[in-house]
C-alpha positions as CSV (number, residue, x, y, z in Angstrom):
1,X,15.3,-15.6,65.3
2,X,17.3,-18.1,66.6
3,X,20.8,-16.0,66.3
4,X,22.9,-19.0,67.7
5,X,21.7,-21.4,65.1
6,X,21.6,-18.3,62.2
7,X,25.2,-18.2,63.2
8,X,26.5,-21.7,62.4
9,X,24.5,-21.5,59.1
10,X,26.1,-18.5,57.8
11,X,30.1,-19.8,58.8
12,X,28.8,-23.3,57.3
13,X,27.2,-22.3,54.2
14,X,29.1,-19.3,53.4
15,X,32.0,-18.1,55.7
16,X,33.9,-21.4,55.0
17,X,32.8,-21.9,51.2
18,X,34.4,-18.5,51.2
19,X,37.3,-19.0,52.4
20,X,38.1,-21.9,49.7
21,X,37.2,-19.7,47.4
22,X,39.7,-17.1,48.1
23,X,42.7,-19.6,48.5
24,X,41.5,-21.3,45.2
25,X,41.7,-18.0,43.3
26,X,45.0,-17.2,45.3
27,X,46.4,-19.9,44.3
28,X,45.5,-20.0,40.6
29,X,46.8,-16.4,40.5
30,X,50.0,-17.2,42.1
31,X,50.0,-19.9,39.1
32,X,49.2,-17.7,36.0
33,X,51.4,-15.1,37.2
34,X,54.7,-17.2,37.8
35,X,55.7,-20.7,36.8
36,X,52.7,-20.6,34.3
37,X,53.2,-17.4,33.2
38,X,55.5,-18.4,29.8
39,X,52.8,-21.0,29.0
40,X,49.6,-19.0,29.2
41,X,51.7,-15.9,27.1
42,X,49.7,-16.2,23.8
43,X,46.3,-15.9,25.4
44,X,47.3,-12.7,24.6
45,X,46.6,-13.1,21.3
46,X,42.7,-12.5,21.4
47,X,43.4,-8.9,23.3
48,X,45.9,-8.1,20.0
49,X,43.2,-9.4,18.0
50,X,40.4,-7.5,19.4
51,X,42.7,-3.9,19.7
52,X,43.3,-5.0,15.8
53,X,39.6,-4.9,15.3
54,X,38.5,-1.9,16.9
55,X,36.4,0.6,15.3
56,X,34.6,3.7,16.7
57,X,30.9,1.9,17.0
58,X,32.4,-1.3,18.7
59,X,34.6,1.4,21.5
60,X,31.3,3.1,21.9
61,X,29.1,0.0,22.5
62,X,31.6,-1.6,24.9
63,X,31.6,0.9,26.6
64,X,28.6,0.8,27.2
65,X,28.5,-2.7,28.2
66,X,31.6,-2.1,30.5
67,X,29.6,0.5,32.4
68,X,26.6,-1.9,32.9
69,X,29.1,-3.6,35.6
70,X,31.2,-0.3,37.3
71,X,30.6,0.4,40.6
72,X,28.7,3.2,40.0
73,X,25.9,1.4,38.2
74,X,26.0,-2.2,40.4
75,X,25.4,-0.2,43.4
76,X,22.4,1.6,42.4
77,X,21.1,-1.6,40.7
78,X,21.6,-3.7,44.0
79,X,19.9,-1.2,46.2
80,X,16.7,-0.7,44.0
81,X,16.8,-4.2,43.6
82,X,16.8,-5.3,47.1
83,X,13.8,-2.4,47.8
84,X,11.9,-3.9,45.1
85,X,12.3,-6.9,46.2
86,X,11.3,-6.6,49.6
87,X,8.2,-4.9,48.6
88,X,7.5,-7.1,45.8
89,X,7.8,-11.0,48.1
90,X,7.4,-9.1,51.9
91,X,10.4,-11.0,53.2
92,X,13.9,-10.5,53.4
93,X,15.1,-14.3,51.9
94,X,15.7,-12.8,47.7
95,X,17.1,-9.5,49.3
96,X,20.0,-10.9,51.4
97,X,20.8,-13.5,48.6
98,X,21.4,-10.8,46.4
99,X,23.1,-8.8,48.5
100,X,25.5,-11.7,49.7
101,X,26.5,-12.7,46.1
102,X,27.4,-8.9,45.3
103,X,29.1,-8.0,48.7
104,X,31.0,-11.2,48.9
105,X,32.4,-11.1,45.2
106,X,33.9,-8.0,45.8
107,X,35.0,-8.7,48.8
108,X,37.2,-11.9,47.3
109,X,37.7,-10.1,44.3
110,X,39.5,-7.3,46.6
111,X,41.4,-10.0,49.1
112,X,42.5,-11.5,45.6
113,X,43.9,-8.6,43.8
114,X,46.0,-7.5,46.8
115,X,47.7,-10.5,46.9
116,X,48.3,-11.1,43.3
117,X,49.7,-8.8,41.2
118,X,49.5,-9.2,37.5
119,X,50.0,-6.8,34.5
120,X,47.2,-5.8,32.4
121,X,47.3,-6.7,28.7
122,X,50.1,-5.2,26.5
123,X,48.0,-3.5,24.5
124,X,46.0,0.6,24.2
125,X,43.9,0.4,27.1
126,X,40.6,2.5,26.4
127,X,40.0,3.1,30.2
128,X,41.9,4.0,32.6
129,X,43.2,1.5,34.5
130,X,42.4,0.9,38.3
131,X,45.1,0.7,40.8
132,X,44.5,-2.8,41.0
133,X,45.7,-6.4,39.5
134,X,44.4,-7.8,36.2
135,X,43.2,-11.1,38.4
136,X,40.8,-11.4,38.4
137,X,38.1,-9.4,36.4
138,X,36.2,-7.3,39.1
139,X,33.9,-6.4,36.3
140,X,33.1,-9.9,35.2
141,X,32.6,-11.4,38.4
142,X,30.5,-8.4,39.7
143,X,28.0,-9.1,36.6
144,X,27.5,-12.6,37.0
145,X,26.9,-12.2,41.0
146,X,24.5,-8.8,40.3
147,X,22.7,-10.3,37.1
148,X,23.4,-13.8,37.7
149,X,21.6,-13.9,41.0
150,X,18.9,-11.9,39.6
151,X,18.0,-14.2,36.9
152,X,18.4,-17.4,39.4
153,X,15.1,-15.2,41.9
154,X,13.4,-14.0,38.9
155,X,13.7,-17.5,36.9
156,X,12.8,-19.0,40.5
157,X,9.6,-16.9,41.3
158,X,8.2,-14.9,38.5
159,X,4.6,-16.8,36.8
160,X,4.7,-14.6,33.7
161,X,6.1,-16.8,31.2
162,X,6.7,-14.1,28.5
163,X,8.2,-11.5,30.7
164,X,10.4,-14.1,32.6
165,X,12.0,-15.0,29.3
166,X,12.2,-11.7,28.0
167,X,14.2,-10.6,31.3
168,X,16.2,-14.1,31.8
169,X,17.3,-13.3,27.9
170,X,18.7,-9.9,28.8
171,X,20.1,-10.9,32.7
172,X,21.8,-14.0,31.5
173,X,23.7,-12.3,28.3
174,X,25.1,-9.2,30.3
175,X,27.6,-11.1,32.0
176,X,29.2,-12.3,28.2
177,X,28.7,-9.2,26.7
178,X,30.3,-7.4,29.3
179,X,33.3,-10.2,29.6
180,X,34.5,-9.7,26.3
181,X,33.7,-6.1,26.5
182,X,36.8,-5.9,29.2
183,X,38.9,-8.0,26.9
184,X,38.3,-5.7,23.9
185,X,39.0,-2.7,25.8
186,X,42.3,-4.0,26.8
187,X,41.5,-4.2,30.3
188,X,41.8,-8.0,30.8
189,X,43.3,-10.9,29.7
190,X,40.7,-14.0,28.8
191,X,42.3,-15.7,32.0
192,X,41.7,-12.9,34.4
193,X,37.8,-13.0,32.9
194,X,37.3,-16.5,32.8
195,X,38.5,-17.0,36.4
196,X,36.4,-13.3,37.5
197,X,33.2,-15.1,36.1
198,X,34.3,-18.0,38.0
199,X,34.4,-16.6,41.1
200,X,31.0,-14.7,40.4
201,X,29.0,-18.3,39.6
202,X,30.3,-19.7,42.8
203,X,29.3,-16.9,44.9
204,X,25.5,-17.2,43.5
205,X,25.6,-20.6,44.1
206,X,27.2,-19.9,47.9
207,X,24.3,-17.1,47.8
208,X,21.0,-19.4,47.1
209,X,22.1,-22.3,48.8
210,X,22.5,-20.6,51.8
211,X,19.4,-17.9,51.8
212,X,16.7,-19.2,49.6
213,X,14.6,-21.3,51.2
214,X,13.2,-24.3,49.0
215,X,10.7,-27.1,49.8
216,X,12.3,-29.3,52.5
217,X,15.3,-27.1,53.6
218,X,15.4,-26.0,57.3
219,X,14.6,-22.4,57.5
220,X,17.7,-20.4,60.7
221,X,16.3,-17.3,59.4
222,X,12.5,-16.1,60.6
223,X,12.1,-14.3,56.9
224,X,8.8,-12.7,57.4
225,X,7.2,-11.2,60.0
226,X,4.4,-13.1,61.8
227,X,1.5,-11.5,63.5
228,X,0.6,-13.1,66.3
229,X,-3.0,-15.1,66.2
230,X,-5.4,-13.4,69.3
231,X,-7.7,-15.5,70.8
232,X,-10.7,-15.0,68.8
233,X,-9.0,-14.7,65.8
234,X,-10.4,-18.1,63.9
235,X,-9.4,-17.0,60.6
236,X,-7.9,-19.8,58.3
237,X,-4.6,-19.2,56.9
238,X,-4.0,-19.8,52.8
């Protein structure tokens, strides 16, 4: 591996992409939060409307969809994701996207809420709410980097038409379902989701583009391992 040249790749393609993306959000934040914040008040509306609405089946099912992006269930996804994966294309290329997509959304997302501080919804929350700002959606933008990414690999690599749909189906509603589960639950206002989703599409994009090799791309990372050809080994390669 040429660590030099691995080096320039990764501040190109995703330290300083990264860094945009953290003074964009910033800056947004700083905007909903203060000389925007009067226009922007009746997005509140659709978390009134939703607490309006609530009924024991909906709380339950949410709730469910809420938990499909907690830490405590993206983790252990990640990980027996990235194992399978490694197993599954013997190379490391799918693993780290994932893993950069997920690490590096949370990492924003936490570098964001720091700076901005913004009040959750004014309405019953039905979990209890994290010691952090309302922007952006942690939950939101961790689903579209976790099953975002996955369905960009699985879309990208898997030959079984049927079972590729089936799982693209499932990967690609998650992140809506669990979206307006937040804003439901009175976690987050449609803002702070729309701009968490936001900053989980760009980090799949950052991801892929910078980590899945495609026809024609130059290659800083040796992905596989090579074995060495001896001297009477006149085997052809596929």
């Amino acid at each position: 591996m040429n660590f030099r040249a691995a080096g320039r790749h990764v501040l190109r393609r995703v330290v300083a992409p990264g860094l945009i993306v953290y003074l964009v959000l910033v800056g947004c934040g700083l905007l909903l939060t203060r000389p925007l914040r009067g226009i922007i008040a009746g997005e509140d509306e659709v978390n009134r409307g939703f607490a309006e609405g609530r009924t024991h089946d909906w709380n339950f099912a949410t709730h469910l969809m809420s938990m499909a992006s907690d830490t405590s269930t993206v983790v252990p996804v990640l990980l027996v994701s990235v194992l399978l994966m490694r197993w599954i294309f013997r190379r490391w290329a799918e693993a780290v996207t994932l893993v950069t997509a997920v690490a590096l959304q949370e990492t924003v997302f936490l570098l964001v809420v720091f700076v901005i501080h913004r009040q959750r919804p004014d309405v019953p929350h039905l979990d209890p709410a994290p010691p952090t700002s309302s922007f952006p959606s942690g939950h939101a933008g961790a689903a579209v980097a976790l099953y975002g990414t996955l369905a960009v690999i699985i879309g990208w690599r898997m030959r079984n038409v049927v079972l590729k749909v089936a799982l693209l189906s499932v990967l690609m509603s998650l992140p809506f379902l669990i979206s307006a589960s937040r804003m439901y639950r009175g976690m987050h206002h449609p803002s702070d989701v729309l701009f968490g989703v936001a900053n989980g599409i760009v980090w799949v994009a950052i991801a892929v583009h910078a980590f899945l090799p495609t026809a024609g791309q130059p290659r800083p990372f040796q992905w596989r391992v090579v074995r060495p050809r001896l001297p009477d080994d006149d085997r052809v390669d596929a």
